[in-house]
ROGUGU-216856 format. One record per atom (N, C-alpha, C, O): residue number from 1; residue in one letter; x, y, z. Coordinates in steps of 0.1 Angstrom, whole numbers, plus 5000, padded with zeros to 4 digits. Layout:
N
<pt pos="NUM" code="A" c1="X" c2="Y" c3="Z"/>
...
END
This chain:
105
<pt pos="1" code="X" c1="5993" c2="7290" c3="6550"/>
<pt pos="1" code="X" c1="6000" c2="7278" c3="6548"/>
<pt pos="1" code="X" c1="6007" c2="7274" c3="6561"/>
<pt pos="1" code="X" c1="6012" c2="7281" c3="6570"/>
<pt pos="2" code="X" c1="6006" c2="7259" c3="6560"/>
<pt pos="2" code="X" c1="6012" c2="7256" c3="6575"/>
<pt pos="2" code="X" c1="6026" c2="7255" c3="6579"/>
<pt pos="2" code="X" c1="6027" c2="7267" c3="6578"/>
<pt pos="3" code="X" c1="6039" c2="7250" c3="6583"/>
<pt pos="3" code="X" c1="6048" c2="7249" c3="6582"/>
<pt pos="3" code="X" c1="6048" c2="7236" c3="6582"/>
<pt pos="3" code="X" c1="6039" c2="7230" c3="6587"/>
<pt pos="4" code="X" c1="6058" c2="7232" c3="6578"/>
<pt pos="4" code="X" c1="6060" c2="7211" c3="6578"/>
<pt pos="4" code="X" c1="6062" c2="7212" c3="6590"/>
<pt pos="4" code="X" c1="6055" c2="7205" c3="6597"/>
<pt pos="5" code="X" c1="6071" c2="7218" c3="6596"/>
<pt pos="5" code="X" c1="6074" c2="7216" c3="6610"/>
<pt pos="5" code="X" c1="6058" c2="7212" c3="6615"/>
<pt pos="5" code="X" c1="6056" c2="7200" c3="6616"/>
<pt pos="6" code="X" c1="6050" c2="7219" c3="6616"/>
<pt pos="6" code="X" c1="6038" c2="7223" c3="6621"/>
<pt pos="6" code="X" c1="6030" c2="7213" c3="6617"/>
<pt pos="6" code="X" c1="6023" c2="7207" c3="6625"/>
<pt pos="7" code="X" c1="6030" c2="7210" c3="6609"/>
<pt pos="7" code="X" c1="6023" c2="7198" c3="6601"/>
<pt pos="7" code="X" c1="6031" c2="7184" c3="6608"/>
<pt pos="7" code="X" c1="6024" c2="7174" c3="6609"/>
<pt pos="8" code="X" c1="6041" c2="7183" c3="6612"/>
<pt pos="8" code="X" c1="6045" c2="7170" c3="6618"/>
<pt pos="8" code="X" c1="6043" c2="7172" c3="6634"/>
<pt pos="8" code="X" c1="6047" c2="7163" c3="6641"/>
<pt pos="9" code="X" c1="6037" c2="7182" c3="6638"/>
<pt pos="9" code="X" c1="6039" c2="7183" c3="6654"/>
<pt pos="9" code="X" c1="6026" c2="7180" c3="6652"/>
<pt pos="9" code="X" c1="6024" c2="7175" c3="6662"/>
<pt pos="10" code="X" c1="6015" c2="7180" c3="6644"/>
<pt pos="10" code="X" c1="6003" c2="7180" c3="6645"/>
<pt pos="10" code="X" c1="6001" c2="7163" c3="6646"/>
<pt pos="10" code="X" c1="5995" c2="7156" c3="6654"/>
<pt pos="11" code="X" c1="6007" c2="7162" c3="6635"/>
<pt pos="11" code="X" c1="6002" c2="7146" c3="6633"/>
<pt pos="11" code="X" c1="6012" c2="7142" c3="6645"/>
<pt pos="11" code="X" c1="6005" c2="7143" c3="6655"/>
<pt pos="12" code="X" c1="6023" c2="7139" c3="6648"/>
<pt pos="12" code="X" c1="6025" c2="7132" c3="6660"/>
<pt pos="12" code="X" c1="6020" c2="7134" c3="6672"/>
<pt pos="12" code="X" c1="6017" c2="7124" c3="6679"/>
<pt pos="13" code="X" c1="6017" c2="7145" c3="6676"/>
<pt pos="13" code="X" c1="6006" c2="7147" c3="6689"/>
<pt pos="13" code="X" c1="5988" c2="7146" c3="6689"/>
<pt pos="13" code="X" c1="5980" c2="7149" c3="6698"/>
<pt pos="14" code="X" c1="5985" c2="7140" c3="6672"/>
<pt pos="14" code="X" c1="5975" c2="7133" c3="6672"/>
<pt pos="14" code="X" c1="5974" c2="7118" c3="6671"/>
<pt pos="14" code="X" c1="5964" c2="7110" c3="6670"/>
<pt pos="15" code="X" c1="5980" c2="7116" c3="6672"/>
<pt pos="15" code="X" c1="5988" c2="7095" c3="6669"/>
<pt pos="15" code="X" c1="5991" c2="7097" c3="6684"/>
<pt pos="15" code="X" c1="5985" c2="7090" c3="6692"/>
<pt pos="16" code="X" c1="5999" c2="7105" c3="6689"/>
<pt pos="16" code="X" c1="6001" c2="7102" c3="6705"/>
<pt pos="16" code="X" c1="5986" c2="7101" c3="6716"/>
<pt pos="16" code="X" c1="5984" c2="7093" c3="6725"/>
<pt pos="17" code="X" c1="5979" c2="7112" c3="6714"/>
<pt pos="17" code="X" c1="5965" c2="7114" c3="6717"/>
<pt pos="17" code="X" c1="5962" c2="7102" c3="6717"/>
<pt pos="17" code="X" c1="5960" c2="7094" c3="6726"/>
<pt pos="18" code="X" c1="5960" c2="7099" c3="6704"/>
<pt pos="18" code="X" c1="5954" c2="7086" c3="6697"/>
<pt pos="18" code="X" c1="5957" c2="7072" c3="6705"/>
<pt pos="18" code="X" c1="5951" c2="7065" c3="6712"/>
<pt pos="19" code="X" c1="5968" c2="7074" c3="6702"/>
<pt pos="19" code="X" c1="5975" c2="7059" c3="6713"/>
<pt pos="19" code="X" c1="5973" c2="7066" c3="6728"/>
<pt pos="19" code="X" c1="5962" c2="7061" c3="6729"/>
<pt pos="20" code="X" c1="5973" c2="7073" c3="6738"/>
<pt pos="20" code="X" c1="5970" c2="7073" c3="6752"/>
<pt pos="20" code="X" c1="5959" c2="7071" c3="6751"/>
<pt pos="20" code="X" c1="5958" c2="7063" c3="6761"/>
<pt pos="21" code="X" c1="5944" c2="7072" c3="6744"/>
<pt pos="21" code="X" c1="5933" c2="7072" c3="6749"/>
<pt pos="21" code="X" c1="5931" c2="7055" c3="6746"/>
<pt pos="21" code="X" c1="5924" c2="7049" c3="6754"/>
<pt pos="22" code="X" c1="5937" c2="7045" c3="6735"/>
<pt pos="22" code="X" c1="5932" c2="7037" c3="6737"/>
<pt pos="22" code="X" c1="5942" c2="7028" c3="6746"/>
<pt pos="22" code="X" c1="5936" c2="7019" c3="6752"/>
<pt pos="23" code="X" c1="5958" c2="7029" c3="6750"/>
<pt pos="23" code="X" c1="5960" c2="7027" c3="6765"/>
<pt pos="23" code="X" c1="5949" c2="7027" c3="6779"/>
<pt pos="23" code="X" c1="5945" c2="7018" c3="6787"/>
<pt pos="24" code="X" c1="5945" c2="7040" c3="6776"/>
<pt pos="24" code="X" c1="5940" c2="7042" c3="6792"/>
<pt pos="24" code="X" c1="5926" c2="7030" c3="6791"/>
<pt pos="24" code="X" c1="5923" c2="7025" c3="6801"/>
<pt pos="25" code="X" c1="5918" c2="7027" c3="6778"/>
<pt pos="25" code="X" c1="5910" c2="7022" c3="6775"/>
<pt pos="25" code="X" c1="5914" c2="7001" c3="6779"/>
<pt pos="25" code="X" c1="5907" c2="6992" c3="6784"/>
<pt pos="26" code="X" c1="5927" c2="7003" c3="6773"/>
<pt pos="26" code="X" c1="5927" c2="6992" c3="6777"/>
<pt pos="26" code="X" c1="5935" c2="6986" c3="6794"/>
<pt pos="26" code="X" c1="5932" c2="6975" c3="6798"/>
<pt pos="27" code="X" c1="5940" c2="6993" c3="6799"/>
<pt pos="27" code="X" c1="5946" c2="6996" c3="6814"/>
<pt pos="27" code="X" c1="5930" c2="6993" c3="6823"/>
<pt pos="27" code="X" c1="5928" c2="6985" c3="6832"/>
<pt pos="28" code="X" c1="5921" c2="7002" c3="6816"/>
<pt pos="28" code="X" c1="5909" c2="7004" c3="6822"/>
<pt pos="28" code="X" c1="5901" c2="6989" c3="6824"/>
<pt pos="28" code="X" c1="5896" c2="6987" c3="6835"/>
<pt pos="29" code="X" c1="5900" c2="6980" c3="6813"/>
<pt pos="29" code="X" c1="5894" c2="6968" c3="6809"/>
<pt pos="29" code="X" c1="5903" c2="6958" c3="6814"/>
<pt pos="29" code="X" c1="5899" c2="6947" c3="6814"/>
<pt pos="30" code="X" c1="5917" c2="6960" c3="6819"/>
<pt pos="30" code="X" c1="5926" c2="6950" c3="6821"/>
<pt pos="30" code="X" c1="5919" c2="6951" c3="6840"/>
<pt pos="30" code="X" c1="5914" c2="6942" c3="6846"/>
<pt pos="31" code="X" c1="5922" c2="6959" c3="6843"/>
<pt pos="31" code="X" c1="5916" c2="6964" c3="6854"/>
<pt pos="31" code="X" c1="5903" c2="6959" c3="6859"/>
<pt pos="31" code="X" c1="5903" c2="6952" c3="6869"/>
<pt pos="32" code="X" c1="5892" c2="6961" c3="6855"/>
<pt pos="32" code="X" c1="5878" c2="6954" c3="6855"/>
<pt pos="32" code="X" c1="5882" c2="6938" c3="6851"/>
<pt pos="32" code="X" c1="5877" c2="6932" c3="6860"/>
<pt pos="33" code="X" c1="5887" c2="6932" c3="6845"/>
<pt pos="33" code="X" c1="5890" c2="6921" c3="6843"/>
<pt pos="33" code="X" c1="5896" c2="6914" c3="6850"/>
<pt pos="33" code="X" c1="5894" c2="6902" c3="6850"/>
<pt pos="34" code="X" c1="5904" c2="6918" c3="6856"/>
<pt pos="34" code="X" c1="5913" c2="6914" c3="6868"/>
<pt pos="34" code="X" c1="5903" c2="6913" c3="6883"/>
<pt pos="34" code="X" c1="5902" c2="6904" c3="6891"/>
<pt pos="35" code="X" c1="5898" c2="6924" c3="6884"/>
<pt pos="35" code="X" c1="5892" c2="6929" c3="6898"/>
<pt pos="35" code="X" c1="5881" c2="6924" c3="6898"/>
<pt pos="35" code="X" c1="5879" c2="6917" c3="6907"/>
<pt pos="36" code="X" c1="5869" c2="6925" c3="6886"/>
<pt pos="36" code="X" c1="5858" c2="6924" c3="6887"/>
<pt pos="36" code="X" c1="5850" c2="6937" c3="6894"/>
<pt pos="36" code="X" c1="5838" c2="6935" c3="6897"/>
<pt pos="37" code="X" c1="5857" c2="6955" c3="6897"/>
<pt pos="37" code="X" c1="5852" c2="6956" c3="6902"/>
<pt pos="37" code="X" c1="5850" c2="6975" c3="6898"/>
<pt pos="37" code="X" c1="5857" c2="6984" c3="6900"/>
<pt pos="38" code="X" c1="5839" c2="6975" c3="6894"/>
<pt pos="38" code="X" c1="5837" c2="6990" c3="6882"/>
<pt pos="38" code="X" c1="5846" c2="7003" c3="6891"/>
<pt pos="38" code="X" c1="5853" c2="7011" c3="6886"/>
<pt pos="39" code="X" c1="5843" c2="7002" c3="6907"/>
<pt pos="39" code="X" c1="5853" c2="7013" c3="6915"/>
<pt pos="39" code="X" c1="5862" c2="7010" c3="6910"/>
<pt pos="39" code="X" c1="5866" c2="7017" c3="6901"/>
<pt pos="40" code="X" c1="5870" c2="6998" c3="6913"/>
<pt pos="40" code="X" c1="5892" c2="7001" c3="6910"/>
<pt pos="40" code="X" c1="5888" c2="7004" c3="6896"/>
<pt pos="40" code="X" c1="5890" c2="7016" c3="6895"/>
<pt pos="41" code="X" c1="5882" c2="7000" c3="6884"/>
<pt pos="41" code="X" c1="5882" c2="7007" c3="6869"/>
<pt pos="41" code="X" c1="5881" c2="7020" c3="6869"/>
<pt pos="41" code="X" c1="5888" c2="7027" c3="6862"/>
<pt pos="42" code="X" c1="5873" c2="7023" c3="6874"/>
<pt pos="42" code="X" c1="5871" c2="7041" c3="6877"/>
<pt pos="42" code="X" c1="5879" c2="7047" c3="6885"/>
<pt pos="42" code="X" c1="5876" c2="7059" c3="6888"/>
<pt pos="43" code="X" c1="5893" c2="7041" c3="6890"/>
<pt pos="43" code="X" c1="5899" c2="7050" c3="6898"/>
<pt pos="43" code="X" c1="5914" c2="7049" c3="6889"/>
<pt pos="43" code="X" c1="5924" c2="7052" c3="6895"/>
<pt pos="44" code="X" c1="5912" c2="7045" c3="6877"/>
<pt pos="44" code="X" c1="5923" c2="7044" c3="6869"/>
<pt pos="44" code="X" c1="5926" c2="7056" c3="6862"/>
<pt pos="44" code="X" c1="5936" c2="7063" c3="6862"/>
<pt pos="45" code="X" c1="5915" c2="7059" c3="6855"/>
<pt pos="45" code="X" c1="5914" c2="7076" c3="6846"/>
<pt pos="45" code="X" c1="5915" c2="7087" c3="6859"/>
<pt pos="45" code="X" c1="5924" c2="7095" c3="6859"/>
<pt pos="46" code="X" c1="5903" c2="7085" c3="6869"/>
<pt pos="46" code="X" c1="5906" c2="7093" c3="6876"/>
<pt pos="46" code="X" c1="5919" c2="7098" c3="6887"/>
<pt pos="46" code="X" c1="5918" c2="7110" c3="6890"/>
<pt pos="47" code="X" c1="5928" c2="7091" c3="6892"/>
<pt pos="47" code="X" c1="5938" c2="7094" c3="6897"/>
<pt pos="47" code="X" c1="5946" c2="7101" c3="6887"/>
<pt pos="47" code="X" c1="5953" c2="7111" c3="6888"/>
<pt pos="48" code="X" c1="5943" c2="7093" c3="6876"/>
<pt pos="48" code="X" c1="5954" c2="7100" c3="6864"/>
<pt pos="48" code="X" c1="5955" c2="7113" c3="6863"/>
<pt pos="48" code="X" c1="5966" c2="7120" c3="6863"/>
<pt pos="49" code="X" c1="5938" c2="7118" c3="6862"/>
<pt pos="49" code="X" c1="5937" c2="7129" c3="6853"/>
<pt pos="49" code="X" c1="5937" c2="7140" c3="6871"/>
<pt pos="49" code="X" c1="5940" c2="7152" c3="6871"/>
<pt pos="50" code="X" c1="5933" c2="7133" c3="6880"/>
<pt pos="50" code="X" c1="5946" c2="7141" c3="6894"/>
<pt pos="50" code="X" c1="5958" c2="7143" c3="6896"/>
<pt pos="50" code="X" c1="5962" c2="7153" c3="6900"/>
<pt pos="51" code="X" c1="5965" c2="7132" c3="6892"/>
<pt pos="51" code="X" c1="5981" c2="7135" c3="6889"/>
<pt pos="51" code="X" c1="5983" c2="7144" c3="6880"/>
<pt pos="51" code="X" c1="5994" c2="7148" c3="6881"/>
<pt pos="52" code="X" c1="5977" c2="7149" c3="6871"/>
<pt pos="52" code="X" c1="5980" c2="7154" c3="6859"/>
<pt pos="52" code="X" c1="5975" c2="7169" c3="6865"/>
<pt pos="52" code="X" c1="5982" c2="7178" c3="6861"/>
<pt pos="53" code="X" c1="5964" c2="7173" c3="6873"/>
<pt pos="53" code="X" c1="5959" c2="7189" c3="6881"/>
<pt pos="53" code="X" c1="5971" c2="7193" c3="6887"/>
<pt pos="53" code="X" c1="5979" c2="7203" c3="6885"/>
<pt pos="54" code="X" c1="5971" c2="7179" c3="6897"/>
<pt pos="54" code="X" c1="5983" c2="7188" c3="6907"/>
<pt pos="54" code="X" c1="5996" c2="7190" c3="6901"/>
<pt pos="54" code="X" c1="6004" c2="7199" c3="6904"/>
<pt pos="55" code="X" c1="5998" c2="7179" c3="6888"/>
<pt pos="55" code="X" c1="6016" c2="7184" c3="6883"/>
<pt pos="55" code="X" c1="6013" c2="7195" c3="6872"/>
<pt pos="55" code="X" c1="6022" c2="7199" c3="6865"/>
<pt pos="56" code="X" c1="6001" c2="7200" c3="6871"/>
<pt pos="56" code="X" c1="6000" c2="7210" c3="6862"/>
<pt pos="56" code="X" c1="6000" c2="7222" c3="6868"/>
<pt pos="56" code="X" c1="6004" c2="7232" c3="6862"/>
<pt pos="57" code="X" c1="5993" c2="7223" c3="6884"/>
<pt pos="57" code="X" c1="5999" c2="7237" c3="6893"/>
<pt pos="57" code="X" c1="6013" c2="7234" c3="6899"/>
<pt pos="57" code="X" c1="6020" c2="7244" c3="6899"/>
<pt pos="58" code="X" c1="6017" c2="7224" c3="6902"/>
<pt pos="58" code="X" c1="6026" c2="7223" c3="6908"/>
<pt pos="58" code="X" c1="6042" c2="7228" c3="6896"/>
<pt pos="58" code="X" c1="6053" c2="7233" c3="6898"/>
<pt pos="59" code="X" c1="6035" c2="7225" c3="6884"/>
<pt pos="59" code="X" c1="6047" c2="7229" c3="6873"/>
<pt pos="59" code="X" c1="6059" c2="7235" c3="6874"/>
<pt pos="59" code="X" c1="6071" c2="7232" c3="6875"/>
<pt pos="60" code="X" c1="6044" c2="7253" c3="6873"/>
<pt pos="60" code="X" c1="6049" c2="7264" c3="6872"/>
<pt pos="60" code="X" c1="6062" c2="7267" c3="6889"/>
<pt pos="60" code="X" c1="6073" c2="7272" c3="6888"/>
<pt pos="61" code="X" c1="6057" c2="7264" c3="6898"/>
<pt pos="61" code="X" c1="6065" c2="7265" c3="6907"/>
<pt pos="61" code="X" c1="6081" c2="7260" c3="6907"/>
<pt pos="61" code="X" c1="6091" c2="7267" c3="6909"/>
<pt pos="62" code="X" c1="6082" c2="7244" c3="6903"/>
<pt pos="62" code="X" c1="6090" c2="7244" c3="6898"/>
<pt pos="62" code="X" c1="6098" c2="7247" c3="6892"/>
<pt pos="62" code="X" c1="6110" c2="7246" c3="6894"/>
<pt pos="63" code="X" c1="6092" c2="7251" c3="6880"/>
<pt pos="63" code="X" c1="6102" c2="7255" c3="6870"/>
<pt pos="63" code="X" c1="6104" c2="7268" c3="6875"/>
<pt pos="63" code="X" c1="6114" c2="7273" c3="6869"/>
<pt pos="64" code="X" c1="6100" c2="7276" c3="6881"/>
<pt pos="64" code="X" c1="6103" c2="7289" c3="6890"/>
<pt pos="64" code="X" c1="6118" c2="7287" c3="6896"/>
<pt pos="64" code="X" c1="6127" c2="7294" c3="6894"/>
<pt pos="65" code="X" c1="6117" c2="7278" c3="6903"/>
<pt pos="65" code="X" c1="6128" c2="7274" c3="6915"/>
<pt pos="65" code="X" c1="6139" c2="7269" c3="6911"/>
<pt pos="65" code="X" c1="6150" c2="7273" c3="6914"/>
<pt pos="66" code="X" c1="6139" c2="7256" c3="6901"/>
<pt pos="66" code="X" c1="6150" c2="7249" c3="6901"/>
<pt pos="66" code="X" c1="6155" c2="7248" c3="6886"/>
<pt pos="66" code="X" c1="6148" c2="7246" c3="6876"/>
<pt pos="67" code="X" c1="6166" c2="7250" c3="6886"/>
<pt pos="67" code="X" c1="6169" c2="7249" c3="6866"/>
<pt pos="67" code="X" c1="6165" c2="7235" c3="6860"/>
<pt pos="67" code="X" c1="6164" c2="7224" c3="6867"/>
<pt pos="68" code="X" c1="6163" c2="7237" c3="6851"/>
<pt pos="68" code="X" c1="6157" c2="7228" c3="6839"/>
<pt pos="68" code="X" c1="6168" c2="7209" c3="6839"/>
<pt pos="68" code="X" c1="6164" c2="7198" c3="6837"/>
<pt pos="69" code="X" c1="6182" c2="7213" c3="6841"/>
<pt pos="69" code="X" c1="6191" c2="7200" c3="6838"/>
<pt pos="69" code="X" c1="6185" c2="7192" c3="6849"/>
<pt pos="69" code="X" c1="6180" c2="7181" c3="6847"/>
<pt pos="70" code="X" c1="6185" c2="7199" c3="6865"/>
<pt pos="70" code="X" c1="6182" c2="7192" c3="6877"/>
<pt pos="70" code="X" c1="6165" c2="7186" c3="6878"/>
<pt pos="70" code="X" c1="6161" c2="7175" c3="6880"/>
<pt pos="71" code="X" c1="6161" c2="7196" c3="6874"/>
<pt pos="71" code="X" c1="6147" c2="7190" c3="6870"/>
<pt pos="71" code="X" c1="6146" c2="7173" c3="6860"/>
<pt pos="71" code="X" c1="6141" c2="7163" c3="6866"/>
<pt pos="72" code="X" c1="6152" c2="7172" c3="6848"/>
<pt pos="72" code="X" c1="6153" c2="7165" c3="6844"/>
<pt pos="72" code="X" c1="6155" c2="7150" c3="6851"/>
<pt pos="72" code="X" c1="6149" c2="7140" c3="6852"/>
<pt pos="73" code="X" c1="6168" c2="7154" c3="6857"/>
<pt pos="73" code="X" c1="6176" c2="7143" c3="6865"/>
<pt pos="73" code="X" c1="6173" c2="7137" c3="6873"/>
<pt pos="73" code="X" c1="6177" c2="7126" c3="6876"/>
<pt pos="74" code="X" c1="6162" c2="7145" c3="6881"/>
<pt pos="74" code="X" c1="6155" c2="7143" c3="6894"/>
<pt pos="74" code="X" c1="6141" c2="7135" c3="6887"/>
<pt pos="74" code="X" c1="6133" c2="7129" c3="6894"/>
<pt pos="75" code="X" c1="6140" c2="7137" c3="6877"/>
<pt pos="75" code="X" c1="6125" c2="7128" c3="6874"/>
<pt pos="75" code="X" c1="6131" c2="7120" c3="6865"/>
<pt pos="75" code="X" c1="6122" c2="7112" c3="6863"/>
<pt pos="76" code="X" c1="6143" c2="7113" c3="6854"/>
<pt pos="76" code="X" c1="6143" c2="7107" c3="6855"/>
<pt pos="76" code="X" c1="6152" c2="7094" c3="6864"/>
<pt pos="76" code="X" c1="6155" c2="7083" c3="6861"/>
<pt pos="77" code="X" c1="6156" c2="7103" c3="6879"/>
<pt pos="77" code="X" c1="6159" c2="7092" c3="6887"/>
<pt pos="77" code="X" c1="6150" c2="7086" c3="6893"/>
<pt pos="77" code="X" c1="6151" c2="7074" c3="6897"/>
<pt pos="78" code="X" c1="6137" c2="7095" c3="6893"/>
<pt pos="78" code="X" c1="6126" c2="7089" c3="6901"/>
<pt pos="78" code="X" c1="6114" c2="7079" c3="6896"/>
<pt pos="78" code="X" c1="6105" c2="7074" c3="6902"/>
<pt pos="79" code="X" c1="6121" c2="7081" c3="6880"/>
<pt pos="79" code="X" c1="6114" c2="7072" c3="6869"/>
<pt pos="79" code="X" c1="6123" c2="7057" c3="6872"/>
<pt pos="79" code="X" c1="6116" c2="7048" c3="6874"/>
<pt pos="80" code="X" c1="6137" c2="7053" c3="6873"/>
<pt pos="80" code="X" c1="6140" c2="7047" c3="6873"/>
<pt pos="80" code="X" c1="6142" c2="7037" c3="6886"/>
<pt pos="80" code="X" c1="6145" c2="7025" c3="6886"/>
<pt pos="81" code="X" c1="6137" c2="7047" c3="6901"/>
<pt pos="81" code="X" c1="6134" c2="7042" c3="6914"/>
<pt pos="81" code="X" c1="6122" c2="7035" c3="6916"/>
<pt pos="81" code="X" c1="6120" c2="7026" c3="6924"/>
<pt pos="82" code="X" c1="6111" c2="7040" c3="6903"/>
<pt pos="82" code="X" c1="6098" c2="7035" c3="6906"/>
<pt pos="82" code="X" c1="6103" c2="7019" c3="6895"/>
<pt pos="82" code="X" c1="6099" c2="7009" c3="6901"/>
<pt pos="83" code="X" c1="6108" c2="7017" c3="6887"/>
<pt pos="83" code="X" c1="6111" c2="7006" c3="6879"/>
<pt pos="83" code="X" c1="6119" c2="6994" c3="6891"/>
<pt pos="83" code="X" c1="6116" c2="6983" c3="6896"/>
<pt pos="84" code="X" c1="6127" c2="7004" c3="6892"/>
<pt pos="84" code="X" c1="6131" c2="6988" c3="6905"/>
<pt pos="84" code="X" c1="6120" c2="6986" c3="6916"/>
<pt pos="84" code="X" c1="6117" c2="6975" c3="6920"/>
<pt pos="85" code="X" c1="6115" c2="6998" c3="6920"/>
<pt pos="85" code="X" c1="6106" c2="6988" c3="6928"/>
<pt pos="85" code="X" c1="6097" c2="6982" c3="6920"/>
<pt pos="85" code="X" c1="6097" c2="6970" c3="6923"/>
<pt pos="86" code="X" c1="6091" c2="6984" c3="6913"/>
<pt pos="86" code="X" c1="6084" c2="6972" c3="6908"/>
<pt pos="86" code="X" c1="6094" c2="6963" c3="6902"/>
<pt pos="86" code="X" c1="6087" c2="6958" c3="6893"/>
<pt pos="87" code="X" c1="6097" c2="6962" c3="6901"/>
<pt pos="87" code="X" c1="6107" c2="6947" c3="6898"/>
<pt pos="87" code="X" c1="6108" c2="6945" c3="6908"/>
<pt pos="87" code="X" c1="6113" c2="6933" c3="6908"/>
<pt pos="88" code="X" c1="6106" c2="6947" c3="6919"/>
<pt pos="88" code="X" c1="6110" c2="6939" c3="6936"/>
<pt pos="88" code="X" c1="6099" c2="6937" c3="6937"/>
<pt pos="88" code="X" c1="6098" c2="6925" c3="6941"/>
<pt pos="89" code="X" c1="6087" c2="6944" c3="6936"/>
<pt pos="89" code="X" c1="6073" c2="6939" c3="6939"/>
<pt pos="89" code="X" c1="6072" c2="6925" c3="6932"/>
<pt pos="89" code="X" c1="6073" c2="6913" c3="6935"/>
<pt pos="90" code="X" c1="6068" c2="6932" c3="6922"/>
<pt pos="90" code="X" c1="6064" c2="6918" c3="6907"/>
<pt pos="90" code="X" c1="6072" c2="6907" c3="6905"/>
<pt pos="90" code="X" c1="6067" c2="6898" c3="6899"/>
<pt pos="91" code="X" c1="6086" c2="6908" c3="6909"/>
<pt pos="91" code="X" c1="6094" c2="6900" c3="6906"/>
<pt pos="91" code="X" c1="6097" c2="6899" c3="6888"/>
<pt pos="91" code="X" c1="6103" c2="6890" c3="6883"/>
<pt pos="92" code="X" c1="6092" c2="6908" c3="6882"/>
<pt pos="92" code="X" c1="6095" c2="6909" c3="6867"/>
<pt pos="92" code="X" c1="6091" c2="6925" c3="6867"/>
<pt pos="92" code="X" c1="6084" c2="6931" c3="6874"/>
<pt pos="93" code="X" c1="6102" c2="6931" c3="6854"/>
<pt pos="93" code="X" c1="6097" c2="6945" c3="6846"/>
<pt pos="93" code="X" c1="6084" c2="6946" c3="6845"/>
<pt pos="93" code="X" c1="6081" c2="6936" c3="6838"/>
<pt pos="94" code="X" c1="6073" c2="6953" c3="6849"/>
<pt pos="94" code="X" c1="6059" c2="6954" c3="6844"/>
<pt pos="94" code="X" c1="6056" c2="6969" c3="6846"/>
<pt pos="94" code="X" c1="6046" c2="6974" c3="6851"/>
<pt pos="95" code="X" c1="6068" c2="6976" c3="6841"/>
<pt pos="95" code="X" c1="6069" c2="6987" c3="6842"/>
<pt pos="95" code="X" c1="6060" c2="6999" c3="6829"/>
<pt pos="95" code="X" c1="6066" c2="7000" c3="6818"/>
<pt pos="96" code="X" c1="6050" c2="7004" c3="6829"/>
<pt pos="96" code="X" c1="6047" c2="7010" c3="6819"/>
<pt pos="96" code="X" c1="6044" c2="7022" c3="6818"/>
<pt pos="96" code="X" c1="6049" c2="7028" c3="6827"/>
<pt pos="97" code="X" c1="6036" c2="7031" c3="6808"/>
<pt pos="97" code="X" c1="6037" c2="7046" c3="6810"/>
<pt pos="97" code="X" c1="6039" c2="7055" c3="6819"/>
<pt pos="97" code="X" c1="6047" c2="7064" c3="6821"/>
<pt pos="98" code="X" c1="6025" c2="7047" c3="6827"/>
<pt pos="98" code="X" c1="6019" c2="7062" c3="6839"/>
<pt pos="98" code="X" c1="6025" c2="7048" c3="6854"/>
<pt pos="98" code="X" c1="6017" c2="7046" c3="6863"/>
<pt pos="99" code="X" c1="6035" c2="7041" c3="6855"/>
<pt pos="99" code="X" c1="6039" c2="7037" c3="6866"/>
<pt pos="99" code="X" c1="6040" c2="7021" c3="6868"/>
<pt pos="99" code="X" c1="6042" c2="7013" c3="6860"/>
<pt pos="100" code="X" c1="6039" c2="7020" c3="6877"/>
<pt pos="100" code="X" c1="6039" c2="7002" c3="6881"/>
<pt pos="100" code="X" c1="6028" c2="6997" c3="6881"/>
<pt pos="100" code="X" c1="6019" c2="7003" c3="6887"/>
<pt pos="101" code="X" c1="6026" c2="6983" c3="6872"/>
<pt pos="101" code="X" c1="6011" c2="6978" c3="6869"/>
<pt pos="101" code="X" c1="6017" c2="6965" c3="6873"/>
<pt pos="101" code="X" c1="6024" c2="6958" c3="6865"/>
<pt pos="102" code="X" c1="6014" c2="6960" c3="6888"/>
<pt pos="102" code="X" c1="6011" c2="6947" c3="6894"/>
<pt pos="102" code="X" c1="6001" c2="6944" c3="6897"/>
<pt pos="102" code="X" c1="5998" c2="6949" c3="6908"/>
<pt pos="103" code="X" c1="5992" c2="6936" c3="6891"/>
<pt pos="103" code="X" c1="5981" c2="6929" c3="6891"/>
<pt pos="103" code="X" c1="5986" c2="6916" c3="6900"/>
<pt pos="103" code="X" c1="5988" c2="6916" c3="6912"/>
<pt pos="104" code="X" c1="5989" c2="6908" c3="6893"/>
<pt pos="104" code="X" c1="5995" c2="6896" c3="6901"/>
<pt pos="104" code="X" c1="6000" c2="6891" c3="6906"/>
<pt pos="104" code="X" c1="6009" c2="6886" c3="6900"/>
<pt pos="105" code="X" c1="6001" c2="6889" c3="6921"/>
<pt pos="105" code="X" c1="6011" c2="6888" c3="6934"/>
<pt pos="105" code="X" c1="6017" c2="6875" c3="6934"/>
<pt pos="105" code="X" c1="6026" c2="6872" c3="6943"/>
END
């Protein structure tokens, strides 16, 4: 038998799955639609799923080195540095999961 605990970590990290894949799906299509151009579409998953190599070796090191509060603070100050610049880019919030999405200059 499973634990409810266990049973709700399940279903929310399958709904979360669920909603990233069809995100990247539509990021992907907004992208080809915009550009017209299958490279910039294809460099959308793929950068991702490179950011995602290197912060997955790069992790362990950190969390080696620096405690867990500063870690936090430091990413989300750097969450909230990337939001203002794009609000300086875009001239509006178009701030979304994986970073700044300005299409239109």
């Amino acid at each position: 038998m499973h634990k409810r605990s266990f049973t709700y970590l399940l279903g929310t990290q399958t709904m979360s799955n669920a909603v990233d894949i069809l995100y990247i799906m539509a990021l992907v299509s907004l992208v080809f639609h915009e550009t017209d151009s299958i490279f910039s579409s294809v460099l959308v998953p793929l950068l991702r799923m490179g950011a995602q190599m290197i912060s997955g070796f790069l992790a362990p090191l950190i969390l080696a080195r620096f405690q867990l509060p500063f870690i936090l603070f430091v990413s989300q100050f750097t969450n909230w540095l990337s939001s203002l610049s794009c609000w300086g880019i875009c001239g509006q919030r178009a701030q979304t999961r994986y970073g700044c999405l300005c299409l239109h200059w």
